[in-house]
N, C-alpha and C positions, 0 to 999 in steps of 0.2 A: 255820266257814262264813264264806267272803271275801262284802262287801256285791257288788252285780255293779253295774261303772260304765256309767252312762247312756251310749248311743249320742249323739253330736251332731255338728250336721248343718249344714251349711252353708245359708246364707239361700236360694239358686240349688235346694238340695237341698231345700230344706223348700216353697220355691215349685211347683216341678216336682210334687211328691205331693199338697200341697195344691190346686191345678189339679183333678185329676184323683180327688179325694176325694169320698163319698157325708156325709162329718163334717165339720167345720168344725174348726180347730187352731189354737193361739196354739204361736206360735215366741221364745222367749225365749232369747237368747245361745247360739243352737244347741239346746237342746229344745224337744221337739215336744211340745203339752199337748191334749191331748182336753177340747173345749170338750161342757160337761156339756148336755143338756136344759133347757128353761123350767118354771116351774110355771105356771098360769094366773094368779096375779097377776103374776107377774113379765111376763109377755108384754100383759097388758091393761095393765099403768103401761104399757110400751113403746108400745103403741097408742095410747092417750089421750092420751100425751104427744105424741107425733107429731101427733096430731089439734091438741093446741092449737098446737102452733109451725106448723104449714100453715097453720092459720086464720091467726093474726098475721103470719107470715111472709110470704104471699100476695104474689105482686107484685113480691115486693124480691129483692135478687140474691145470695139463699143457697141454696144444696143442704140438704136434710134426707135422712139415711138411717137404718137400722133394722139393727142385728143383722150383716147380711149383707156390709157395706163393710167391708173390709181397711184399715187404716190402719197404717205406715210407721213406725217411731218409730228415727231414725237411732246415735241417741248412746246410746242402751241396746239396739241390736238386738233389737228388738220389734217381731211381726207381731200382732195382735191387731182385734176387730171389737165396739168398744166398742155398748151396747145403742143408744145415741141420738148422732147425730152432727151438726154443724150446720156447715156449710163456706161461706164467702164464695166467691161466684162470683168467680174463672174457678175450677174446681179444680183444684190442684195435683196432680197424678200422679208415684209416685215416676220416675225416671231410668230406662228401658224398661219399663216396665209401662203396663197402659191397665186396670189395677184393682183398685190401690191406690191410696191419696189419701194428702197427708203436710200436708195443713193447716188443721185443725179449730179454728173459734171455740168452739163448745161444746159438749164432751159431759155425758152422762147413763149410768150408770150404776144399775141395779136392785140390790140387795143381796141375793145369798142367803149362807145359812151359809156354804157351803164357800168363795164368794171374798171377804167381807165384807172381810178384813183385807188382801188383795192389794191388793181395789179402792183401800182408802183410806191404806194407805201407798205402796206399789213400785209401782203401777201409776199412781199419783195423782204420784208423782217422777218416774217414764218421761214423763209426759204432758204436764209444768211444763216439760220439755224440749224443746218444740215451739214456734218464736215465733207460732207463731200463735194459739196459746190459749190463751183469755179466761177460762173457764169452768167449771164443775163441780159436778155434781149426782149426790148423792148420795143413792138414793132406797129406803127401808126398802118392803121388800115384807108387812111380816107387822104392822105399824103406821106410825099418824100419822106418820112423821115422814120430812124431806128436810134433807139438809145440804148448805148450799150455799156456795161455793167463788167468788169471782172477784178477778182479778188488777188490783191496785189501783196499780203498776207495778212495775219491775224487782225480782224477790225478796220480794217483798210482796203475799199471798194474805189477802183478807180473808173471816173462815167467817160464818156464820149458820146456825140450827140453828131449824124448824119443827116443832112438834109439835101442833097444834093442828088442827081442822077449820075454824076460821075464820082461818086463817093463809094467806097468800098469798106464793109467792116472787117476786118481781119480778128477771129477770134483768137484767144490767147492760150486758152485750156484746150482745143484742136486745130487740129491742121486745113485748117478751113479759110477762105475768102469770099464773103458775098456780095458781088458788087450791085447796090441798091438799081441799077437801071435793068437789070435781069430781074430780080427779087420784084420790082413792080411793074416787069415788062405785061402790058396789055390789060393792066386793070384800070378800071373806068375807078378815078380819082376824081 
């Protein structure tokens, strides 16, 4: 038995179906990937997290989005809709599109099993690829703990690693603090 080669697709082609889709799909170098369902932790960090960057952010001239924004990633052909996204006003819209964005100061990703190791190598190097971002957050759904990520200049990411309920991450790229025992207040861990 011959393995059977994956169909791949052109960005125009994967745009076209995705449109028109009842699923949501990451588009990598021509495949097309069926983005999996949430658990209810993973979608309550996504909410509370949103909830603190609104709060702080209030006023000032960033976009916040959730799950559902398409973001652009040029030099790795990558279509993907990172869980938390944080864009400085004006936003960037890829070249004919009006929804897609291609210039994210901070995201946030949830960690579950199946894309842990994506998020934090290949998707975390697609993303270092963007000059516009700062940021990264990397947030365990099944315990304490957030690894967090920012770019301290050219080729130079510096980590910190929370695991505590009285630990706070302080981001660098906004004016934001989230202290981990709010962030996992009342999920079943």
């Amino acid at each position: 038995m011959t393995p059977t080669q994956a169909t791949l697709y052109t960005p125009e082609a994967y745009l076209d179906l995705e449109i028109n889709s009842q699923e949501r799909h990451e588009y990598r170098s021509g495949e097309i990937i069926p983005m999996t369902g949430g658990t209810p932790n993973h979608n309550e960090l996504m909410s509370i997290l949103n909830a603190f960057l609104r709060v702080a952010l209030r006023g000032q001239s960033y976009g916040i989005f959730i799950a559902d924004q398409r973001l652009w990633i040029p030099e790795f052909k990558i279509y993907t809709y990172p869980d938390v996204m944080v864009i400085s006003r004006p936003v960037q819209l890829q070249e004919g599109r009006k929804d897609t964005v291609t210039n994210p100061l901070m995201i946030a990703e949830v960690l579950s099993k199946s894309t842990k190791n994506y998020d934090k190598d290949e998707k975390f190097a697609a993303y270092r690829s963007i000059p516009s971002f700062q940021e990264y957050l990397l947030i365990d759904q099944s315990q304490f703990k957030v690894e967090h990520y920012y770019k301290a200049q050219v080729n130079q990411w510096i980590f910190s690693e929370y695991k505590s309920r009285e630990d706070s991450v302080n981001l660098s790229s906004l004016p934001c603090e989230i202290p981990l025992a709010d962030l996992y207040d009342d999920l079943q861990l």
